[in-house]
N, C-alpha and C positions, 0 to 999 in steps of 0.2 A: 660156200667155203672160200676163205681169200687165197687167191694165186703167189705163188712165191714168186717174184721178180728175180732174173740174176744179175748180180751190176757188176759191168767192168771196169775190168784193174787200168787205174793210168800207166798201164806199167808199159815200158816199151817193150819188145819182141829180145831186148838183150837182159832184160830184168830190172833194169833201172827203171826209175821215177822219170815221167815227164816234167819239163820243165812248162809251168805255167808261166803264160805270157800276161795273165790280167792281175799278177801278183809282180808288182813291180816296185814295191816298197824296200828290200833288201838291193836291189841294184845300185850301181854308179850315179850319183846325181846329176851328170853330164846326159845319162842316156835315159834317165823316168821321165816319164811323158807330164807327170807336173810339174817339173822345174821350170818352164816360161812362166807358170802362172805365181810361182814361189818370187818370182826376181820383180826389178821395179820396170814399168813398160816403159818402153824408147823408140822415139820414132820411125819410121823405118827409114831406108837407104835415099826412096824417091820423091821423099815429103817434100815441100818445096819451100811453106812454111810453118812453123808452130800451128796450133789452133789457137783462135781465138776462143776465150770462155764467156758463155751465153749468159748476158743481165736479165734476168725477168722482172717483168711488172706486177706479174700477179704472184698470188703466192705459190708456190712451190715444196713439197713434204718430201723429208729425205728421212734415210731410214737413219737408227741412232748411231748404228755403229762405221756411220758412212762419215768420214770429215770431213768431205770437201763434195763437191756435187760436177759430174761428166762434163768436157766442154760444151756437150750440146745435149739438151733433154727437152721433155716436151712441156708447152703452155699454153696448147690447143683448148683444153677443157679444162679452165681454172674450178676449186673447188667454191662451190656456193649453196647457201642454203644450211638445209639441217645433214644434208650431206656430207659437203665440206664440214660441219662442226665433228660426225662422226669419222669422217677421214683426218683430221687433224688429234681428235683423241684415239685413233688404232698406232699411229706414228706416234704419239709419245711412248706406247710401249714395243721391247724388245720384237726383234723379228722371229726369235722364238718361242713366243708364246702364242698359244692358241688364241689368244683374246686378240689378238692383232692381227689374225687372217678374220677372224670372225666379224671385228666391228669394219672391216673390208670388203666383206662380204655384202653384211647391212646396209654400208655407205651405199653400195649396186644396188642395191634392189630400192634403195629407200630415194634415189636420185633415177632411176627408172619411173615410181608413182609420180614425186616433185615435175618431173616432164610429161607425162600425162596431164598432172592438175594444169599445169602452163598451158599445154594445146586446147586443152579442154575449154578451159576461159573464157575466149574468144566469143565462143555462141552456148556454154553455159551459166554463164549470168545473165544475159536476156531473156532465156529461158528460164531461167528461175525468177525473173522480175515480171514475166510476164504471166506464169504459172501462180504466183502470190497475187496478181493484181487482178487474175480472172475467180481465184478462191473467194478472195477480198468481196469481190462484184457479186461472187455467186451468193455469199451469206448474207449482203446488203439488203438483194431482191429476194433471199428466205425470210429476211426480218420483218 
């Protein structure tokens, strides 16, 4: 049989309502804790100068509803491959759609394999030339 819980009252001790403090939509816009992010950002007092903004070489995907792209972002890991192709098709669409976390998703996992097939390379093609050329030999001396 389910327990009845009892819930208490926000009520203070004088009868009134607490004020909640995570409800700060009706307050003064000088004192709601998003107004820095509502205003346009300004340097601060002990900058010394502007930032310069960062040129890349490689390409670079910004989201759609972004106009202009951070003084500094990263071009450590350019996009390449079929990876890159699925990173450049998740950024053509909205950041709210699901299909845009999702081909983001794929780009990871499917440039995760592409760096495997890479490392692998090296001493898996000899191995498979040399796996073919002992089959080759073996069927020659069955024939």
């Amino acid at each position: 049989m389910p327990q009845k819980t009892m819930q208490r009252s926000s009520r203070a001790k004088n009868g009134r309502a607490k004020a909640n403090p995570t409800l700060a939509v009706d307050l003064d816009p000088a004192n709601r804790p998003g107004v820095p992010m509502e205003t346009a950002p300004k340097p601060l007092a002990g900058a010394r100068v502007p930032i310069a903004h960062q040129h890349a070489e490689v390409p670079v995907f910004k989201h759609a509803g972004r106009k202009e792209m951070p003084p500094v972002f990263g071009t450590a890991q350019p996009p390449k491959g079929l990876s890159g192709l699925l990173r450049k098709a998740a950024y053509a669409k909205p950041d709210h759609k699901p299909g845009h976390w999702m081909l983001l998703l794929l780009a990871d996992r499917v440039d995760v394999w592409e760096h495997r097939l890479r490392r692998s390379l090296p001493w898996a093609a000899p191995s498979a030339a040399a796996f073919l050329a002992g089959g080759l030999m073996w069927r020659a001396r069955r024939a």
